[in-house]
N, C-alpha and C positions, 0 to 999 in steps of 0.2 A: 452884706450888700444892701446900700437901702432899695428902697422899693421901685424910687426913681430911676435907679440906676439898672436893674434887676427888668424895668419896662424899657430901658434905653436897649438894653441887650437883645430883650424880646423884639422886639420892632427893626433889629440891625437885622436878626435871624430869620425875621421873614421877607424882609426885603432879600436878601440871599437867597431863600427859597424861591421866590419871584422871579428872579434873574435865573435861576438855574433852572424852572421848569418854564422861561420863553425861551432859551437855548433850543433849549429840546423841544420845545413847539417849530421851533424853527426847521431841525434837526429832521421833525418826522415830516414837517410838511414839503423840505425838500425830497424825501424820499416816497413821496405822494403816500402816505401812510395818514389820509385828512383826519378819521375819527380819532387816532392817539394825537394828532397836531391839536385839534379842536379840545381835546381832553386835557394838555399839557396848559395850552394857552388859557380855559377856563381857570386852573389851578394859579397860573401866574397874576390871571386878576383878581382870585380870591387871596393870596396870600399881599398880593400888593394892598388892596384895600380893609385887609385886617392889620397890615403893620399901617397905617390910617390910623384906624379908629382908634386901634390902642394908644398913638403918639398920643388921642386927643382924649386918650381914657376909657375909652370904651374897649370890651374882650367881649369875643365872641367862641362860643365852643362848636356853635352848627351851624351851616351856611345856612340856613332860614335865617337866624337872626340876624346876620352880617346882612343877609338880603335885605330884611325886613328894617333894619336901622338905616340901609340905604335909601331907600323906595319913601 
């Protein structure tokens, strides 16, 4: 698998990850459960914003970094 391809994958599978923990932000926050809403939904912007950077090249292993490439 080349590499481009092998990043096209990774980037599908966090977008996937994204969608599936705003579900479930959704999920808790209708069930007034805010801190696991607040908790889900943080993860759906970190993983949305890591399938980003990596489309554009960049990987990150710790949310500092991700934060700190953001800021």
């Amino acid at each position: 698998m080349s590499q481009e391809s092998q990043a096209e994958k990774m980037t599908t599978s966090l977008l996937h990850k994204a969608s599936q923990a705003l579900e479930s932000a959704w999920s808790e926050f209708q069930a007034e459960r805010l801190d696991f809403a607040a908790n889900r939904a943080y993860y759906a912007c970190f993983y949305a914003a890591s399938a980003v950077m990596l489309h554009r090249g960049r990987q990150f292993v710790k949310h500092s970094g991700l934060r700190g490439a953001i800021h």
